[in-house]
N, C-alpha and C positions, 0 to 999 in steps of 0.2 A: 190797618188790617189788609186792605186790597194791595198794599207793595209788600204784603208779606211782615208786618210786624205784630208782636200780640199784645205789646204794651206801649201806650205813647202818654205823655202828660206836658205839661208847657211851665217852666218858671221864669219869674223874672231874673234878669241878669243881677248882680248885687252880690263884694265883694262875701267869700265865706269865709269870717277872719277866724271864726271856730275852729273850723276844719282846718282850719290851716294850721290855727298853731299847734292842734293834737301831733296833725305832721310833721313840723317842724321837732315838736319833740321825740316822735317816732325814729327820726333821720338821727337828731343829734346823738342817740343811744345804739346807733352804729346798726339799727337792724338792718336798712339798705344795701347791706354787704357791698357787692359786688355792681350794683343798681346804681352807676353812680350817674347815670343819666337823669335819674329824678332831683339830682341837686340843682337841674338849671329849669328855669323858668317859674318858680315858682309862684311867683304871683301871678303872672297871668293862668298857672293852673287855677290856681280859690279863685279869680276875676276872669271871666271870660269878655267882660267888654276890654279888659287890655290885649285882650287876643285876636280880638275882632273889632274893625273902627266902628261905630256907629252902631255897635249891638245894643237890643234892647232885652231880647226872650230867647230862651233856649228852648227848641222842642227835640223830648228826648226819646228815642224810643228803646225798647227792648225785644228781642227774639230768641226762644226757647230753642237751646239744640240737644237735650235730652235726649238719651237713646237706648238701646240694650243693655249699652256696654258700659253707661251710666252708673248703670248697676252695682256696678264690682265684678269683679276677673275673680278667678279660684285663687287659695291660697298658695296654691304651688305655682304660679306663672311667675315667669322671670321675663316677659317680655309686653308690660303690660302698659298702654298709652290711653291719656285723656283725652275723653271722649269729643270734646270740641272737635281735635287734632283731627280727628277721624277724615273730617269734612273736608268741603275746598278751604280756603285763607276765608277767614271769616271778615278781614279786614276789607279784603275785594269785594266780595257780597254784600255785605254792610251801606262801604262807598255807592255801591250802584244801589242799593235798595233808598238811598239817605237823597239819591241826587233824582231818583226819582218820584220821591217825595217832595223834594224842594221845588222840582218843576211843575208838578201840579198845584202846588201851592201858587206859584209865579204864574200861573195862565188863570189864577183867578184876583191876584193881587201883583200885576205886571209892575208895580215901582217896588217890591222884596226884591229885597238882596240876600244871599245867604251864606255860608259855609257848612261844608257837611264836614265829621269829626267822627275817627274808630281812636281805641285806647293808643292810638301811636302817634296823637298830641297832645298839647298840655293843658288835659281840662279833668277834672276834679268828675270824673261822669258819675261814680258811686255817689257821691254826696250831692250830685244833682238828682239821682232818681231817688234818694230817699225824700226827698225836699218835695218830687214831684209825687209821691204818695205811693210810689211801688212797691216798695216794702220797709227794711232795716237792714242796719246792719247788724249781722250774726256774728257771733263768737268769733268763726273763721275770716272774718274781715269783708266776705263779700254780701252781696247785694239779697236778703231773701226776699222772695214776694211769695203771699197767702197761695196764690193759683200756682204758681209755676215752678217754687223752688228758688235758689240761688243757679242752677244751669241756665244762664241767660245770656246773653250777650248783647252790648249797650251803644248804641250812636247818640249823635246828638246832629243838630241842624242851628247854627247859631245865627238868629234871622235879628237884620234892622228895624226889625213894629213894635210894637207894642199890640197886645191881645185884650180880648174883652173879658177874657177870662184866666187864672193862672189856677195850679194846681196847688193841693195843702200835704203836709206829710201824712200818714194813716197814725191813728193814735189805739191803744187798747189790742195791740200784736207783738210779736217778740220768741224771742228763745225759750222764758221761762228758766225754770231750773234746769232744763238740757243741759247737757255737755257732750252730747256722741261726740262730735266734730274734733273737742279739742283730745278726747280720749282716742280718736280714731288716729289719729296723726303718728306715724310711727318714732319720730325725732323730737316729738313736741314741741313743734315750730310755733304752735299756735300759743299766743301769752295771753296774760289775763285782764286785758283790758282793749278787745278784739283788733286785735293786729296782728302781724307776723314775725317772725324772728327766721328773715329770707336766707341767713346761713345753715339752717337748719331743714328750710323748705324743700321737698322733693322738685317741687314745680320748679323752682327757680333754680336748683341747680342741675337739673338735667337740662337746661332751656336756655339761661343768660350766660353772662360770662364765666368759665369756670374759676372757682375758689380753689384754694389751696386745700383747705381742710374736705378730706371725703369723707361722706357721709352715708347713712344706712339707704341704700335707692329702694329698699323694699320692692324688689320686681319691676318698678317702673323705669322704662326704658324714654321717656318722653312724658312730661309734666306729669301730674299727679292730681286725679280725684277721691283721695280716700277719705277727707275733709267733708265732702259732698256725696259721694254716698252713702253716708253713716246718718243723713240729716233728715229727720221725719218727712218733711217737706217735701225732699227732693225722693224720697220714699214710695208719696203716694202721689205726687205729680204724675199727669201724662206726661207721653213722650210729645218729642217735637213734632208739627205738623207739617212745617215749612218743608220743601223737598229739597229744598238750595242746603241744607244742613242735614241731609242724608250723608251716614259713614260710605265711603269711596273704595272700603273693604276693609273685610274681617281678621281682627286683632288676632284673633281667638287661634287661628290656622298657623300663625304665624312664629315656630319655634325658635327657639335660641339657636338650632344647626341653621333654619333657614335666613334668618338675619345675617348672619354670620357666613355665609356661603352667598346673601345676595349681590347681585356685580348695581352700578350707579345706573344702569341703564335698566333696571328691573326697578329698584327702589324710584328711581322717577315715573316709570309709567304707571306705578301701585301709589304711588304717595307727592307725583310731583307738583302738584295743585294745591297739597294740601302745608298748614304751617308745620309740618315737619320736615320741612327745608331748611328753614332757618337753624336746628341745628346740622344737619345734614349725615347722608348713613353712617359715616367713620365716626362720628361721636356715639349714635346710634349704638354702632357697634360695640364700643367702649363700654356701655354701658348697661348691652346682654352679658362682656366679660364678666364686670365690676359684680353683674347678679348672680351669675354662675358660679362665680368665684369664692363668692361672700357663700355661699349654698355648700359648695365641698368643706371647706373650712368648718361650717359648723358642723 
């Protein structure tokens, strides 16, 4: 909590052959689409000691970045982005938050060795933080927990020790008969045995590499939370506390003329910190057309 995390828990390292092979069969069934980076490494994603020499424990944490805009956008916006997005690179904050964790750890256990870890390596984090008791997995595939919702976002620290203590999964929580999540979906990306069908995905295809097939963007201009804010959870969840995950500015103001009319040297001082670089404004832009477009047509 003092470097800013709301949930931490510790498991032992030990391969997840489960997980793995539900993945494996996920992959084989072509949902991956376009994701063909998750074909490589897989084993050291279920195994983290092949990832790391000498691992023993993984300590994981999570951090809430819930916000207004969390919420949902009106039905009429055609220029609407997930609210992570909002913030800086949560991969950067994460890194520094994870490396200053590890050093405080190391000034009282001076022979740890570590590695710190955001989702852009090969490590299985969902199915480490169910393990570590922070919640399930939900319908939508991602991570819910009792206090905070599924809006979280996950590091890990994969240390050489062994602990006095490890964490257990939470047992007697769950979805229930719910289904917002998979009803809220407007492409029904979401299948019934919680995963994704990523050709289908708003988030993934406004995000990764484009598909051939176009698909309904429902107003979202950049990833998509309409899975997440349809979910009780994430409902009555506070918002995030952390200031490091404060939005960098308001979605809301920002019309389909004004995207569309902004020059790269605006879009970077409004969003250049933040992951909406990675697809960068021209796609951006393609993709207030593909809404507007889709809007006269009907």
């Amino acid at each position: 909590k003092e470097v800013g995390f709301d949930l931490a828990g510790v498991v032992r390292i030990e391969p997840l052959t489960k997980e793995r092979n539900i993945f494996y069969d996920w992959m084989l069934s072509g949902n991956h689409s376009t994701l063909s980076y998750l074909e490589r490494n897989i084993e050291k994603r279920f195994d983290a000691g092949l990832l790391v020499e000498g691992a023993r424990s993984v300590v994981i944490c999570a951090v809430s970045y819930l916000s207004i805009y969390s919420r949902g956008y009106s039905n009429s916006s055609k220029t609407k982005i997930a609210s992570y997005a909002l913030a800086r690179d949560y991969h950067a904050t994460i890194k520094e938050m994870l490396t200053l964790l590890g050093e405080r750890l190391k000034a009282q256990y001076p022979t740890l060795r570590y590695r710190a870890f955001t989702d852009s390596a090969p490590v299985a984090e969902k199915s480490l933080a169910v393990r570590a008791g922070f919640g399930w997995i939900g319908r939508n595939s991602l991570v819910v927990t009792p206090k905070f919702g599924s809006m979280i976002l996950l590091g890990e620290l994969i240390i050489d020790h062994d602990v006095d203590s490890y964490d257990s999964p939470i047992e007697s929580v769950g979805c229930g008969e719910c289904h917002r999540c998979v009803d809220s979906c407007p492409n029904g990306a979401i299948l019934n045995n919680r995963s994704i069908d990523t050709r289908r995905c708003i988030s993934c295809r406004t995000i990764e590499r484009e598909s051939e097939t176009t698909i309904n963007l429902d107003g979202w201009i950049f990833g998509c939370d309409a899975c997440q804010s349809a979910c009780p959870y994430n409902l009555r969840a506070e918002e995030h506390t952390n200031a490091k995950f404060d939005p960098l500015f308001d979605p809301t103001t920002l019309t389909p003329d004004k995207w569309l009319d902004m020059s790269e040297e605006e879009f970077l001082a409004m969003a250049g910190t933040t992951p909406m670089t990675r697809s960068g404004l021209e796609r951006l832009k393609r993709n207030v057309l593909l809404n507007t477009s889709s809007e006269k047509e009907e």
